[in-house]
Every structure is written in C-alpha cells, then in structure tokens.
N, C-alpha and C positions, 0 to 999 in steps of 0.2 A: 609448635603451634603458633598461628600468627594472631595476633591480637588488633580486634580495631579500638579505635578510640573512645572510650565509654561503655565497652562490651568489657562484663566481668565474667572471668572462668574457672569454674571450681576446680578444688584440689583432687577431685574422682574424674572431672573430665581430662587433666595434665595427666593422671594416672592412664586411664583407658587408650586416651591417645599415645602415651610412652609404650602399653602394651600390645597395641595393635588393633583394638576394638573399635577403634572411631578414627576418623580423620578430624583436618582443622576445622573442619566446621562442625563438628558432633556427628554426623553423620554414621551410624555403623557399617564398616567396612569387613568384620569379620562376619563369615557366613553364619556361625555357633553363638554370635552376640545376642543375647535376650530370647535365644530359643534353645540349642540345643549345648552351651554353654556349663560344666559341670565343676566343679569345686578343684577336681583334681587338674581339670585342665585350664583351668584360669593363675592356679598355684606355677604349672609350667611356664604360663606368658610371665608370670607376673616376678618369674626368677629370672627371666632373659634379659625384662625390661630392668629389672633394677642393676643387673652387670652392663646393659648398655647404656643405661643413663641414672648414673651414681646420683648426679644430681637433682634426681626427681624420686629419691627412693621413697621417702615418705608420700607423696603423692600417689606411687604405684601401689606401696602396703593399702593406704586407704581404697584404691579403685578394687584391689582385689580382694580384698573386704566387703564391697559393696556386694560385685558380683557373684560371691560368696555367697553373701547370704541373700539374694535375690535367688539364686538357682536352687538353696537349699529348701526341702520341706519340712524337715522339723529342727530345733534347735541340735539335735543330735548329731546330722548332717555338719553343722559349725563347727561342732566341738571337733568332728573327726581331723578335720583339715587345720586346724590351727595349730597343733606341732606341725606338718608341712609348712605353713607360714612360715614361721619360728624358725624353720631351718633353712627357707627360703633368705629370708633377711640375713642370717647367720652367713651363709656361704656370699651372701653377694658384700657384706662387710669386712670379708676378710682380704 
C-alpha cells in the first residue's frame, strides 16, 4: 500500500488490502467485499494472504476478524470459524 504524507492506515485496512478486498486507496476491489463475503471464505483469503505476506500477518488475522464478524449474524456464526482461524495462523507459522 502506498502512503501519503499525514494519511494514517489502519491495521484492518494493511490487512484487507494483503487479502485482496481493497486496493491502495481503500477502495473495495473484491466483488463479495461487504456483500456477499461469508466467514468461511474470508478464512480462505485470509490464509493465502498471510503465506504471502509473512510480514503483515497480524494485520491480516485482525482484517479477517473484522470481516468475520461483520458478515456474521449471531455471535454463533464467530464462534464457528475461530478454530479455522486458529489453524489458519497455525499453518501459515509454520
């Protein structure tokens, strides 16, 4: 992502944009971003992006997190995908 001078960028937007959901300017670039976007399949981006950018992995745990629980309807929804998490981070640590 490129940064201007005095523009500050969250650690969910480094994430989203690692994942694929936004470009540099926040912009959403995925078609599924904020609509049809589902737990299990933000778990998939969110395991590529962290093998492709090691160095952003806590930023992408957080973005897909967010996504997470924006797409979910009840807390129960959360709870399911959080061992996927957990073994998202897992595999891409190793």
């Amino acid at each position: 992502m490129q940064q201007e001078f005095g523009v500050s960028i969250s650690a969910t937007q480094i994430g989203m944009a690692s994942m694929g959901c936004i470009n540099d300017e926040g912009i959403p670039i995925c078609p599924r971003f904020g609509t049809t976007c589902t737990g299990s399949r933000a778990i998939v981006c969110m395991g590529k992006a962290m093998q492709d950018f090691p160095e952003a992995q806590a930023e992408v745990l957080v973005a897909g997190l967010s996504i997470v629980s924006r797409s979910a309807k009840t807390i129960m929804d959360i709870r399911r995908v959080i061992p996927k998490m957990e073994l998202a981070v897992s595999v891409a640590a190793a």
